[in-house]
C-alpha positions as CSV (number, residue, x, y, z in Angstrom):
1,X,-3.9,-15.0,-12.0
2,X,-7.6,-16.6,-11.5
3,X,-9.0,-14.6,-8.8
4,X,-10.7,-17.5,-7.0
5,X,-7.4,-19.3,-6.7
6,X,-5.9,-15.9,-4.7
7,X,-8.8,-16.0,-2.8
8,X,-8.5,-19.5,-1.7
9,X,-4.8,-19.5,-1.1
10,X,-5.5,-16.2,1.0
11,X,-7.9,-18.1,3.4
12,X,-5.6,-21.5,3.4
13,X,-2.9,-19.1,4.8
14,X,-5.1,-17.5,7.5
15,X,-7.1,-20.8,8.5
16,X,-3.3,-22.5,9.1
17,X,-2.6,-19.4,11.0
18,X,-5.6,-19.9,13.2
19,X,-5.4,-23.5,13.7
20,X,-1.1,-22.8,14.0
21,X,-1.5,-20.7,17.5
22,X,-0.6,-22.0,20.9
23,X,-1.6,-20.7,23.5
24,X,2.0,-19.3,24.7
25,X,0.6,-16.2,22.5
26,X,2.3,-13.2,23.9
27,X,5.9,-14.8,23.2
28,X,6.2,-13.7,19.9
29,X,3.9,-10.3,20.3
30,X,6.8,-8.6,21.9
31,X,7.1,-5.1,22.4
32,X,8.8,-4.8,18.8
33,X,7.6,-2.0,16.9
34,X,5.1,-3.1,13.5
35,X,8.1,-1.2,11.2
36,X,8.7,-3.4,8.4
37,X,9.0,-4.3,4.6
38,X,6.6,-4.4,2.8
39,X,6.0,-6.0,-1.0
40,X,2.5,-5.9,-2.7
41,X,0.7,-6.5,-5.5
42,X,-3.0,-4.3,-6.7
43,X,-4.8,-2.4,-8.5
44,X,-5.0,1.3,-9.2
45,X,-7.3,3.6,-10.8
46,X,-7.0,7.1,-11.7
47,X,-10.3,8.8,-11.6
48,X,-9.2,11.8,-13.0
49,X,-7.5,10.7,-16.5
50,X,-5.0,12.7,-18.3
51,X,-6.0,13.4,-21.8
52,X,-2.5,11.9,-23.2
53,X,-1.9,8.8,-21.3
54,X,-4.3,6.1,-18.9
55,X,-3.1,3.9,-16.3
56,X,-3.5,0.1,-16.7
57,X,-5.0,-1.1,-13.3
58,X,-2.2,-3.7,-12.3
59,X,0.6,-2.4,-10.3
60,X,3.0,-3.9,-7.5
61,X,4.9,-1.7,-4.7
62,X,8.2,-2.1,-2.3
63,X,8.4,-0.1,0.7
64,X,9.4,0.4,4.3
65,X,7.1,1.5,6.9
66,X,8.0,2.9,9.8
67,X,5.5,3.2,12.6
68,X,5.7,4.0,15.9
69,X,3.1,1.4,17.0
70,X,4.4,-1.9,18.8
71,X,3.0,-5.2,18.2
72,X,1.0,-5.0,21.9
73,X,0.3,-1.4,21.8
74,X,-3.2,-0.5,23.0
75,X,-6.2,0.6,20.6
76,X,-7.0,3.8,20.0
77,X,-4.0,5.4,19.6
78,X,-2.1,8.0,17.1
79,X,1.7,7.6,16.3
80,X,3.4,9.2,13.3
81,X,5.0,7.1,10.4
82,X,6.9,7.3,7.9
83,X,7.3,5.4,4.5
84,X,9.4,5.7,1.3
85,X,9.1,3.1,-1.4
86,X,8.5,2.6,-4.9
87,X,5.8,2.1,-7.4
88,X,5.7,-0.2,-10.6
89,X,3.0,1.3,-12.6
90,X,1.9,0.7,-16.1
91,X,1.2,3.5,-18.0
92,X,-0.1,3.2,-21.4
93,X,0.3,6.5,-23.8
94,X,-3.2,6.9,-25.8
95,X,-2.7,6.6,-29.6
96,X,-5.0,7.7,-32.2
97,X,-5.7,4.5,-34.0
98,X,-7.1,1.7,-31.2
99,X,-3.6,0.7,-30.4
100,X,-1.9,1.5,-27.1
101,X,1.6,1.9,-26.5
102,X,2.2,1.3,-23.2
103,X,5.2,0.9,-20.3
104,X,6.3,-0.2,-16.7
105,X,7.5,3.2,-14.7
106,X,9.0,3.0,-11.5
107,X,7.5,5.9,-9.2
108,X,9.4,6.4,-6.4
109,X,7.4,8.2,-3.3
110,X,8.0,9.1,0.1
111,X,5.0,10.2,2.3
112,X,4.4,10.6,6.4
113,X,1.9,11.2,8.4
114,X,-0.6,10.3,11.4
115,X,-1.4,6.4,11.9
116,X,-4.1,5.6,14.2
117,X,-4.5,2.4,15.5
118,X,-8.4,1.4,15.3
119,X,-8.4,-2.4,16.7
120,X,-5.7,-5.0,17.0
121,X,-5.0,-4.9,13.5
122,X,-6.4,-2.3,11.6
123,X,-4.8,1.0,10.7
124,X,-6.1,4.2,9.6
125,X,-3.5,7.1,8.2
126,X,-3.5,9.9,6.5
127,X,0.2,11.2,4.7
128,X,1.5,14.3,2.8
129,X,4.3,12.8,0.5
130,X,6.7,13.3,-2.5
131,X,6.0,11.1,-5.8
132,X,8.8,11.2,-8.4
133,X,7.4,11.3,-11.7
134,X,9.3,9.2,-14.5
135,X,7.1,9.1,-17.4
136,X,7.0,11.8,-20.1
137,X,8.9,14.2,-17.6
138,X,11.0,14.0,-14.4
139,X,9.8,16.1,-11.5
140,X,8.7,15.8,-8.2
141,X,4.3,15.9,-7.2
142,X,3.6,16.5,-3.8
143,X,0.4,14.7,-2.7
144,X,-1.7,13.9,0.2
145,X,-4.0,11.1,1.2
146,X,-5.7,9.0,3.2
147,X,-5.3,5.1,4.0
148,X,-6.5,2.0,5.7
149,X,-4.7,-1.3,6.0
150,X,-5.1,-4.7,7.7
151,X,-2.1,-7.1,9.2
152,X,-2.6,-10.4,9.3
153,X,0.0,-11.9,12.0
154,X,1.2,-15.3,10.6
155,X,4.6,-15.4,12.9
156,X,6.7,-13.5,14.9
157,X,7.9,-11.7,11.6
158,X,5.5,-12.2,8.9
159,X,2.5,-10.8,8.0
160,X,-0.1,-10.7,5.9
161,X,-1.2,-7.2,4.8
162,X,-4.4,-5.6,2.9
163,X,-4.3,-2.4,2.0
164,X,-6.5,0.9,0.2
165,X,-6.6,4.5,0.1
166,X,-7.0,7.4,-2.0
167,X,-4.0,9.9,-3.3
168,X,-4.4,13.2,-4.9
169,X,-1.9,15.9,-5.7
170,X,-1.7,19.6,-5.9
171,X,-2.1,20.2,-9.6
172,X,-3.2,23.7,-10.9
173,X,-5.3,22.6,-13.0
174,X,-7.4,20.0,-11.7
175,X,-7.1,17.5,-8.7
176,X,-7.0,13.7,-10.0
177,X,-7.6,11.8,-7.6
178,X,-6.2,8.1,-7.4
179,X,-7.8,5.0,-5.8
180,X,-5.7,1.7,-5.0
181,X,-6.3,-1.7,-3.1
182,X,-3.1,-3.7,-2.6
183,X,-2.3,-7.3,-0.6
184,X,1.0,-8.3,-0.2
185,X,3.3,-9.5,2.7
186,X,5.3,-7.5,5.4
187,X,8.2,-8.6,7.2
188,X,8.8,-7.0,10.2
């Protein structure tokens, strides 16, 4: 996809949500809690390659998140939450002449941790999690990281979401560490 035409569709969404409000605001920001589903689209980068296989950059994720932050709570705060999801990564296995053989895994991962609430909308956590690993092998990686995100309110239910962070695991032998940047849409 042209990335111009994302970034233009991104700001036709948020100017009709600006131009969309009433002033009968605090109707729809009830006391719900921000929990919700989540579906996103980014890119990811490994930092730390290993020597057999690479990640392509692309990748899209489904998840829940559970927070204990409600849509009016103040700034400033910490809450604890809680998300399990799933990954669609493309890994490509590294193969001595310049071809590439390469496949869509589905990582599932489950991670909690500390959320803090730096503004109306923006988020800061950190999270110790579980990834499954499908490709080559089939074990479990715990990790740890840190994350910001960004909700965009466009209705009572639906937002608009930006997301980045950094993931590394435990490994013995060295500790890759993993940048992404995601946007998607949350439904709360």
């Amino acid at each position: 996809m042209n990335f111009k035409f994302f970034i233009f569709v991104l700001l036709l969404l948020i100017s009709g949500r600006i131009f969309s409000q009433s002033n009968n605001k605090a109707f729809y920001e009830s006391t719900n809690l921000l929990s919700r589903y989540r579906f996103s689209g980014g890119y990811v980068n490994l930092l730390l390659e290993d020597a057999g296989f690479e990640f392509r950059h692309p990748f899209f994720n489904l998840s829940f998140r559970s927070s204990g932050f409600e849509k009016t709570s103040p700034s400033f705060q910490i809450k604890l939450s809680f998300e399990p999801g799933i990954n669609g990564l493309i890994v490509s296995k590294k193969i001595l002449d310049d071809g590439t053989d390469f496949n869509i895994f589905f990582v599932p991962y489950a991670k909690f941790g500390p959320e803090m609430k730096l503004g109306r909308n923006v988020f800061l956590g950190g999270s110790l999690g579980l990834i499954l690993i499908t490709y080559e092998k089939f074990f479990p990686f715990p990790f740890l990281g840190l994350n910001s995100f960004y909700l965009i309110p466009m209705n009572e239910k639906l937002n608009i979401e930006i997301e980045s962070g950094f993931h590394t695991t435990f490994s013995p032998e060295n500790l890759p560490l993993l940048f992404y940047i995601t946007a998607g849409v949350s439904f709360n």
